[in-house]
One Martini backbone bead per residue (centre of mass of N, CA, C, O) as a GRO file, in nm:
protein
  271
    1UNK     BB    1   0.058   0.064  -0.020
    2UNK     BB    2   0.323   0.258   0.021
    3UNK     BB    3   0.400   0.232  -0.303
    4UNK     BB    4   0.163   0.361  -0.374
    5UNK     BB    5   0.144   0.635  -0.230
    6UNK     BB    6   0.410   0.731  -0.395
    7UNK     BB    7   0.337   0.723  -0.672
    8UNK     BB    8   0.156   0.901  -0.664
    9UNK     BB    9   0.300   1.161  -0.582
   10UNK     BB   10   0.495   1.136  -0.815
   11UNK     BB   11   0.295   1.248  -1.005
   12UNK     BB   12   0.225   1.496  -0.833
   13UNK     BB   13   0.547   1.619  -0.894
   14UNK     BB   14   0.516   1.631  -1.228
   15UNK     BB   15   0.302   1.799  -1.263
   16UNK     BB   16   0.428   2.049  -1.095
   17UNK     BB   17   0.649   2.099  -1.287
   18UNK     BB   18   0.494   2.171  -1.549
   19UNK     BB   19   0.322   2.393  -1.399
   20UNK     BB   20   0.553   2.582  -1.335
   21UNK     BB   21   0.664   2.654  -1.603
   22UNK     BB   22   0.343   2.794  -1.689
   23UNK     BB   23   0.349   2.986  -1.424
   24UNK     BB   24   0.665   3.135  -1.377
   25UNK     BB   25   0.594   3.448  -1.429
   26UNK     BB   26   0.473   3.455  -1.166
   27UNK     BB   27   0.428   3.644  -0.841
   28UNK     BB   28   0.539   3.418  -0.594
   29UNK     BB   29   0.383   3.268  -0.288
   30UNK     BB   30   0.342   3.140   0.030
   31UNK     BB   31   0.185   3.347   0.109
   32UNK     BB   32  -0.139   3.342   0.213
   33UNK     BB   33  -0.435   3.553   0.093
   34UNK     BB   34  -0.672   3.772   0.256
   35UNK     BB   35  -1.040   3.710   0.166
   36UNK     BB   36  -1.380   3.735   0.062
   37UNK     BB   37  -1.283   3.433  -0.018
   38UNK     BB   38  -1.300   3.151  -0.105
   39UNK     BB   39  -1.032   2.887   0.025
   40UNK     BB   40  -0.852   2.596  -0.088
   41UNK     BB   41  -0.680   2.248   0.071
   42UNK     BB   42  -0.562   1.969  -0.075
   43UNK     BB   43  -0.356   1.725   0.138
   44UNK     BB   44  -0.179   1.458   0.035
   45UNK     BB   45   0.022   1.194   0.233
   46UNK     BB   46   0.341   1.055   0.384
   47UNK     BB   47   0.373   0.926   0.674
   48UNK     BB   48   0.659   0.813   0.855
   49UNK     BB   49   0.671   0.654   1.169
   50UNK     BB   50   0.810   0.599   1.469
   51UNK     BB   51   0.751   0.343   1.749
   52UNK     BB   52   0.685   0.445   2.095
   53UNK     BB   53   0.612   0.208   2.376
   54UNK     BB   54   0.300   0.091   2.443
   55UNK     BB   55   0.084  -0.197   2.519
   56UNK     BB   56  -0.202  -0.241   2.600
   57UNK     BB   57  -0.414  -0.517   2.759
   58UNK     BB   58  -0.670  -0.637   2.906
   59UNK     BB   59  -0.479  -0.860   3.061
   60UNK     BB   60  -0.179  -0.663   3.163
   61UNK     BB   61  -0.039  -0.675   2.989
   62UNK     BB   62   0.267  -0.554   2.829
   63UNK     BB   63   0.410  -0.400   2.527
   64UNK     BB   64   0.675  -0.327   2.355
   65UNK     BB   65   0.712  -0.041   2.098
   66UNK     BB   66   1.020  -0.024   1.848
   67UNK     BB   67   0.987   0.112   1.539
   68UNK     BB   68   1.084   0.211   1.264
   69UNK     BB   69   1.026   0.350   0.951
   70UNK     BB   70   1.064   0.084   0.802
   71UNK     BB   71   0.935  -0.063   0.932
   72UNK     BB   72   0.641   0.049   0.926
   73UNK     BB   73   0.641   0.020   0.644
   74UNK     BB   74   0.671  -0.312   0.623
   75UNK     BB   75   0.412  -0.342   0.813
   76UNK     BB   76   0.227  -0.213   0.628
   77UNK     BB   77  -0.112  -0.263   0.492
   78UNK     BB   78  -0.278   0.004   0.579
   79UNK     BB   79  -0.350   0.315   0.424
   80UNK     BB   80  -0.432   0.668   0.506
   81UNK     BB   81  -0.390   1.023   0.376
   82UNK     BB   82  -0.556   1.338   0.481
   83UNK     BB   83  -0.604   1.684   0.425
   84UNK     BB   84  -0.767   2.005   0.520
   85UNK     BB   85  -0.889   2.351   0.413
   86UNK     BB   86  -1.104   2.614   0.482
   87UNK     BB   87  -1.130   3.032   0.364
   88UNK     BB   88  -1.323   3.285   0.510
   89UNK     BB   89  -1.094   3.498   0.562
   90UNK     BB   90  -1.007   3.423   0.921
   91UNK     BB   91  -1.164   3.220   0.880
   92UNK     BB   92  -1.174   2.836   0.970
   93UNK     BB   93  -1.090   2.494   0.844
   94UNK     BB   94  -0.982   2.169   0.964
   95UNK     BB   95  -0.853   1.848   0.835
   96UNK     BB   96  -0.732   1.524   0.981
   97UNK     BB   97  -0.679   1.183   0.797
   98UNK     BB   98  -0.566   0.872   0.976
   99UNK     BB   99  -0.529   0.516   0.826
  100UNK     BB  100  -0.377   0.224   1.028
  101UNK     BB  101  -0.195  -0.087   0.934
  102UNK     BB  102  -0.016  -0.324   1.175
  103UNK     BB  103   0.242  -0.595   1.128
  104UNK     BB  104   0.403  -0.791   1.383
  105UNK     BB  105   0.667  -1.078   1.341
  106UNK     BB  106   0.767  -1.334   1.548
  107UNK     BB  107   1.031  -1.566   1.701
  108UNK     BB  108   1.046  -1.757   2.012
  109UNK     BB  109   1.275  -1.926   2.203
  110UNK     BB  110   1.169  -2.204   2.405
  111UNK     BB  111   1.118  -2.379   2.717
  112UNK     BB  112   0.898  -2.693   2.784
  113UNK     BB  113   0.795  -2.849   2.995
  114UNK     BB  114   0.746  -3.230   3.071
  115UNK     BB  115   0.689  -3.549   3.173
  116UNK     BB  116   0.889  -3.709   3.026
  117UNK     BB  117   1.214  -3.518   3.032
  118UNK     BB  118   1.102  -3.224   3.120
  119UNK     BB  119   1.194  -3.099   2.818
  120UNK     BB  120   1.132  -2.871   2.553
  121UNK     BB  121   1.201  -2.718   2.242
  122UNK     BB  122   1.017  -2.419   2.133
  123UNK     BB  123   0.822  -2.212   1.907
  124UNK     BB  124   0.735  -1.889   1.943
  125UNK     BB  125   0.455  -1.710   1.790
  126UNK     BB  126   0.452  -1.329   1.696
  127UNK     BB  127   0.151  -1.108   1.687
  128UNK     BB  128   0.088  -0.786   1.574
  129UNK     BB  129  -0.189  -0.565   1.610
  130UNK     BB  130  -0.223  -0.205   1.478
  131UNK     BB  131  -0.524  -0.018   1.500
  132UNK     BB  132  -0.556   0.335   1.353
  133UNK     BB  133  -0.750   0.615   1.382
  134UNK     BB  134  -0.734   0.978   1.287
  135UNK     BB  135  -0.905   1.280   1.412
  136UNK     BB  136  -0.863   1.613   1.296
  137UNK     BB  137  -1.035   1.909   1.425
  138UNK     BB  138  -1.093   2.275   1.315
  139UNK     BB  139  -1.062   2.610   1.395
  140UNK     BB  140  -0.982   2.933   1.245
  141UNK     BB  141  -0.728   3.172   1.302
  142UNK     BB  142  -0.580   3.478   1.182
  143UNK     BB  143  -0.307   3.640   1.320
  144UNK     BB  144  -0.158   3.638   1.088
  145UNK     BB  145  -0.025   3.843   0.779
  146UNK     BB  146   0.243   3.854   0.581
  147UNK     BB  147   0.474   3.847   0.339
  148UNK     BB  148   0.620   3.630   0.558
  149UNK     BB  149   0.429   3.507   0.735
  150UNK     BB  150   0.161   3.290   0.895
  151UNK     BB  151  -0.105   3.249   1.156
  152UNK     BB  152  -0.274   3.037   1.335
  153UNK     BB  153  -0.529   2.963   1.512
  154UNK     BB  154  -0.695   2.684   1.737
  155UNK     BB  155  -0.984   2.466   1.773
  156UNK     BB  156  -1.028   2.121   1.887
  157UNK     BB  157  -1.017   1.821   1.800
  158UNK     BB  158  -0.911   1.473   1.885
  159UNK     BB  159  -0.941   1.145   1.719
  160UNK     BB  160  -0.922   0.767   1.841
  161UNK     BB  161  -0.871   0.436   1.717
  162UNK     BB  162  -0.718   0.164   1.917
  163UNK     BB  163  -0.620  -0.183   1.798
  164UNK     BB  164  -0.483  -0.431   1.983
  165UNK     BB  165  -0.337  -0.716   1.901
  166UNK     BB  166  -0.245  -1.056   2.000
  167UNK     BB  167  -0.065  -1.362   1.914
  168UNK     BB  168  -0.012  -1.707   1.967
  169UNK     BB  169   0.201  -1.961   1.890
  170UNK     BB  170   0.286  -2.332   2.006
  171UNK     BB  171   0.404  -2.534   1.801
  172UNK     BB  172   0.283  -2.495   1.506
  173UNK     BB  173  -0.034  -2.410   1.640
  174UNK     BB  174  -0.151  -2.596   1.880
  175UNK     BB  175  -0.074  -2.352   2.068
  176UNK     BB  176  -0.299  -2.091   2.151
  177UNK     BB  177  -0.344  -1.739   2.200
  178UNK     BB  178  -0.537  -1.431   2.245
  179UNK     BB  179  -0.575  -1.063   2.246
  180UNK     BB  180  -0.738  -0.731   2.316
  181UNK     BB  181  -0.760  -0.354   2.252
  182UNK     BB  182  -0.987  -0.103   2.295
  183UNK     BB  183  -0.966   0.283   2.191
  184UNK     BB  184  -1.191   0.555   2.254
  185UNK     BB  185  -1.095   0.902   2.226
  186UNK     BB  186  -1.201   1.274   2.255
  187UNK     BB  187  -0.998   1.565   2.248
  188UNK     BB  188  -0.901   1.858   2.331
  189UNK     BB  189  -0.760   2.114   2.140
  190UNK     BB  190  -0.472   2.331   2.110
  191UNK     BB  191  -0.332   2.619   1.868
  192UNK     BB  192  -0.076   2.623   1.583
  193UNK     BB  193  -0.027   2.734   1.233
  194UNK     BB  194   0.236   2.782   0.945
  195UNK     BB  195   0.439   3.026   0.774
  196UNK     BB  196   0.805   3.104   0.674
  197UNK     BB  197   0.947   3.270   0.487
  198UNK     BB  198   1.248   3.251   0.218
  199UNK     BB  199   1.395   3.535   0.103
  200UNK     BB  200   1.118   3.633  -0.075
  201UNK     BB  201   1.050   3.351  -0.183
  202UNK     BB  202   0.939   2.970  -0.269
  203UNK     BB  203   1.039   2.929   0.012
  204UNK     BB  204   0.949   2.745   0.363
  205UNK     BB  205   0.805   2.738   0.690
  206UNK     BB  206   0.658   2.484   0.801
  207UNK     BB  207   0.421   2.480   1.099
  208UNK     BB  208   0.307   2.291   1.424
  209UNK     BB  209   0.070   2.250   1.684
  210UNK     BB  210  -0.036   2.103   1.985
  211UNK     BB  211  -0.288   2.068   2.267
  212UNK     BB  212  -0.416   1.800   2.516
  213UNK     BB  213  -0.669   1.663   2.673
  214UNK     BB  214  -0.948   1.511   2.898
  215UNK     BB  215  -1.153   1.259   2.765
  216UNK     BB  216  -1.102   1.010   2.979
  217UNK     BB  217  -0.812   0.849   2.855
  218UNK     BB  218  -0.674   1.081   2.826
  219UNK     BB  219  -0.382   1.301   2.987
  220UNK     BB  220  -0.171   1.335   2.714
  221UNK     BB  221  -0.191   1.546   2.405
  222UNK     BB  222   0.055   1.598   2.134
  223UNK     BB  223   0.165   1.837   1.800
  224UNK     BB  224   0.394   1.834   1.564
  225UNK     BB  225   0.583   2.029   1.310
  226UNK     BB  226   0.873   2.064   1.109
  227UNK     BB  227   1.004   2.228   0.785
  228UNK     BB  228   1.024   2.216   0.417
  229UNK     BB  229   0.833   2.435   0.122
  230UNK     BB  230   0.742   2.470  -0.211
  231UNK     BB  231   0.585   2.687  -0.476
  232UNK     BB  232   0.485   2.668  -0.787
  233UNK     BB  233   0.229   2.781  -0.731
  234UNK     BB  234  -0.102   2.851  -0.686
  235UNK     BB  235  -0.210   2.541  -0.693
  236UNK     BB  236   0.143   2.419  -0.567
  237UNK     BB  237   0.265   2.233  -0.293
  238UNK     BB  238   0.568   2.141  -0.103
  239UNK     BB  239   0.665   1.883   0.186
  240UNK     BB  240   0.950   1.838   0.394
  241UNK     BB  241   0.864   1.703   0.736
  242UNK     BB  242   0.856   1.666   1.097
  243UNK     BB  243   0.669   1.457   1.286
  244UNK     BB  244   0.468   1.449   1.622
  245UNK     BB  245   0.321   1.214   1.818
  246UNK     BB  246   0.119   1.193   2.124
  247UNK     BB  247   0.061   1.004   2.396
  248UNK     BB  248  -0.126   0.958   2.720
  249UNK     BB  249  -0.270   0.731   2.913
  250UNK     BB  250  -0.422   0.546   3.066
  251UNK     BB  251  -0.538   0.235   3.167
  252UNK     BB  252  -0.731   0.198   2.957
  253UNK     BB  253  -0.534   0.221   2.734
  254UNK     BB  254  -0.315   0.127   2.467
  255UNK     BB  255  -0.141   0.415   2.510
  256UNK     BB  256   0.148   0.422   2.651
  257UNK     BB  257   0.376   0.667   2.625
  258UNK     BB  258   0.337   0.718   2.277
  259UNK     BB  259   0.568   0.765   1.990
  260UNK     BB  260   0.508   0.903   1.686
  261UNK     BB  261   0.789   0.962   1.427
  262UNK     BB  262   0.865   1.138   1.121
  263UNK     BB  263   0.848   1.198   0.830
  264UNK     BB  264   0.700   1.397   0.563
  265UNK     BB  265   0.502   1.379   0.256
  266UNK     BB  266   0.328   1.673   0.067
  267UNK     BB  267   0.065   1.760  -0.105
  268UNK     BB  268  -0.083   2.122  -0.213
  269UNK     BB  269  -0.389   2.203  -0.311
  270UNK     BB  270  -0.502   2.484  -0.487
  271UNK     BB  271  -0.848   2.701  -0.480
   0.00000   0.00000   0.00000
């Protein structure tokens, strides 16, 4: 699947290229111009995190995960992510949507007392599945906005839904066990977004923070982001940033403790 959604961008990069040509003699900005009229922008991208904390399961297991972004990648089966934003004048409204599907498989050798010799040796086979959907939404305030600056003001929710599957089979599959935990709740958010031109061009520095929790099962989660970005005309623009989201759960929570951090890859429409 992330195979595929890079081969997306990469095509959704040579349109950028052939657009930016056509539209080269224009003066462009990456900082957007506040008017009394709509304006959008549809972001599809590939956020590859390494994933650090613990999983909670239902009988009080606790499972630690530490996977790193290629990690994540070669174990990802399923998944999707896109954000947009709509604003009329100061005022505006964004969304934010992750979904994905984590699988890793390992095998633990162990050893079996017996009747018959006292002991036999044998292997543990070992599968996490996690399952996790993110969505974040807010209201914007335009706080800023000159030649060189943008920056919103926000306030809303985000909601997480996430189940974590153990499955274990020992000896060839004759003897399994296996457990789950699902946990969703939802969190109000405060924060901030914008961009900074870099030396009156056509690149930028995007930026996004929030904090927020006390949802029920939430003690605390924040949200951050910085990297660089490129415009290439009026329609589209790209960056290339780094994203980290945090999880604080109480016990009844799946994520103890949990870093999500990685890269990510965004192409921005606007209209």
């Amino acid at each position: 699947m992330h195979k595929k959604l890079f081969s997306s961008l990469a095509l959704i990069f040579a349109a950028m290229l052939s657009m930016g040509s056509v539209y080269g003699a224009e003066d462009i900005s990456p900082i957007p111009k506040i008017s009394e009229e709509w304006r959008f922008s549809v972001v599809p991208y590939v956020w590859a995190p390494g994933i650090k904390g613990t999983l909670n399961f239902s009988d009080g297991l606790v499972k630690t995960a530490d996977y790193s972004s290629s990690n994540v990648l070669s174990n990802l089966k399923t998944g999707g992510m896109i954000a947009g934003e709509a604003h009329y004048g100061k005022w505006g409204v964004m969304g934010d949507v992750i979904s994905a599907t984590l699988q890793n498989t390992g095998n633990i050798p162990v050893v079996v007392p017996t009747r018959a010799d006292g002991t036999v040796r044998a292997t543990l086979a070992d599968k996490v599945t996690v399952q996790q959907t993110i969505l974040t939404g807010a209201a914007t305030y335009t706080l800023a906005n000159t030649k060189d600056l943008y920056v919103d003001g926000l306030l809303g929710i985000r909601a997480i839904y996430a189940t974590a599957t153990l499955n274990l089979a020992l000896d060839g599959g004759r003897n399994k066990a296996s457990d789950a935990k699902t946990t969703s709740t939802v969190d109000p958010i405060v924060g901030f977004k914008g961009r900074y031109r870099i030396a009156e061009s056509t690149w930028y520095v995007p930026f996004y923070g929030d904090i927020g929790g006390g949802g029920g099962t939430t003690n605390l989660t924040w949200q951050a982001m910085l990297g660089v970005g490129k415009t290439f005309n009026k329609l589209v623009d790209a960056s290339l940033t780094y994203r980290a989201l945090y999880y604080d759960m109480n016990n009844g929570g799946v994520l103890q403790k949990t870093t999500m951090q990685g890269p990510q890859l965004a192409v921005s429409l606007n209209f």
